[in-house]
C-alpha atoms as an extended CHARMM CRD file, in Angstrom:
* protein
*
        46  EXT
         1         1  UNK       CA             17.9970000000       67.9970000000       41.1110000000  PROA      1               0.0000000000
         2         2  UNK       CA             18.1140000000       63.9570000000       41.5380000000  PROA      2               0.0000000000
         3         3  UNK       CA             22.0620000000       64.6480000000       42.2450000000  PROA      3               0.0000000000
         4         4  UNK       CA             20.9290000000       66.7600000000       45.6590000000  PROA      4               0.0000000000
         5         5  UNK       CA             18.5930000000       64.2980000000       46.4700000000  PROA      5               0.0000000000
         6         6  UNK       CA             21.0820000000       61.5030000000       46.1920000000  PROA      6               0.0000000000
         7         7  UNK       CA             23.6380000000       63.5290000000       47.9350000000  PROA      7               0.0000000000
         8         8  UNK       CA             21.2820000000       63.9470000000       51.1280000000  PROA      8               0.0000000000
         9         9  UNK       CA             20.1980000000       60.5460000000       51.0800000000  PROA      9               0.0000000000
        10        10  UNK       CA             23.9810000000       59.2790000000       51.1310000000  PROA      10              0.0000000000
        11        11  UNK       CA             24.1340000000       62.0490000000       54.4580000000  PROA      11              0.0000000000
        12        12  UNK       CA             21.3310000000       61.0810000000       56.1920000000  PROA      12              0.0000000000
        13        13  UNK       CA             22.6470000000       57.2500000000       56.5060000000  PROA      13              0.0000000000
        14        14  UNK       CA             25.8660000000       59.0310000000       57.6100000000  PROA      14              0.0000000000
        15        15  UNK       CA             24.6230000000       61.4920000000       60.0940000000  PROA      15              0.0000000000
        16        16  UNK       CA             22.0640000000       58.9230000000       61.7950000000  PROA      16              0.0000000000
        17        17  UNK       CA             21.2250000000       60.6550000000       64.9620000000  PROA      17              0.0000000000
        18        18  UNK       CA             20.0030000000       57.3730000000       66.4450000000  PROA      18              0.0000000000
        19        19  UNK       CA             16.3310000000       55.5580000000       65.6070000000  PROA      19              0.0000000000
        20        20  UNK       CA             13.7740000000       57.1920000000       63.1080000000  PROA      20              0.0000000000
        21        21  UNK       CA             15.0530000000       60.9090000000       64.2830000000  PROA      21              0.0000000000
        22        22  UNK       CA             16.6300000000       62.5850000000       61.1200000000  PROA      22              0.0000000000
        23        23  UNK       CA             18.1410000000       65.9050000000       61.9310000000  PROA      23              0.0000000000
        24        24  UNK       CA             18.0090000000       66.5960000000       57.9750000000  PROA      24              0.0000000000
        25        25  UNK       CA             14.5030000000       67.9310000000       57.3000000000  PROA      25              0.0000000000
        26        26  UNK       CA             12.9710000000       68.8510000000       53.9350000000  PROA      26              0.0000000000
        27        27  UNK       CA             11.3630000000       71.9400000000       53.7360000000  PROA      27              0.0000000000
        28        28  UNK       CA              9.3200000000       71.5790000000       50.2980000000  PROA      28              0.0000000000
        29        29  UNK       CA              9.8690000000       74.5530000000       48.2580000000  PROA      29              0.0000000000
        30        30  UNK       CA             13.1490000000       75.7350000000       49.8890000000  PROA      30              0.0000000000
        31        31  UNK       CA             15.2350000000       73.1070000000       50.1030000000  PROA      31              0.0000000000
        32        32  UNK       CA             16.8130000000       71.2850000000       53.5490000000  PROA      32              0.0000000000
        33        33  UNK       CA             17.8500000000       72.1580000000       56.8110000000  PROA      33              0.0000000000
        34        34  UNK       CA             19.5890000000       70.6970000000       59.3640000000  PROA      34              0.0000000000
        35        35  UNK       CA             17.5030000000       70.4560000000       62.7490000000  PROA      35              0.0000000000
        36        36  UNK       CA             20.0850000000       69.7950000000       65.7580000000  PROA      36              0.0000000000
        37        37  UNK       CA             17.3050000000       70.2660000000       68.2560000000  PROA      37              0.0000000000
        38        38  UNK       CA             16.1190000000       66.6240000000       67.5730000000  PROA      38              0.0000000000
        39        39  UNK       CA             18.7620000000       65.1030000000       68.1570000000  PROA      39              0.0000000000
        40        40  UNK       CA             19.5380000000       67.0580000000       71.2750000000  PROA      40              0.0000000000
        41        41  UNK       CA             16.2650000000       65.3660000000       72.4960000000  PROA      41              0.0000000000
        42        42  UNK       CA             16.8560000000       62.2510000000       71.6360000000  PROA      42              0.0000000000
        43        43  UNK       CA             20.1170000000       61.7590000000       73.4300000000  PROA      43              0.0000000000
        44        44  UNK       CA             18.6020000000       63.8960000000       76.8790000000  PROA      44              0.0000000000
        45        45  UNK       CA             16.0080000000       61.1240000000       77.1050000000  PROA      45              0.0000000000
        46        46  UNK       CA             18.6520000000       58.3510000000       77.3280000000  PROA      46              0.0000000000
């Protein structure tokens, strides 16, 4: 369990999508999904 959540840490600082946006979201009680709609966003508005 603290392996996982050291493994998505170590991704999150690797896929930064720019900012505070984090395309990895936890969904509590099923686990993580990745959420490539924020980031779309992110880069439109620049």
């Amino acid at each position: 369990d603290n392996a996982l959540g050291i493994h998505i840490t170590r991704l999150r600082k690797k896929i930064n999508c720019g900012g505070q946006i984090d395309i990895i979201e936890t969904i509590w009680g099923i686990g993580y999904r990745l959420n490539f709609r924020l980031c779309e966003i992110f880069h439109n508005e620049e």
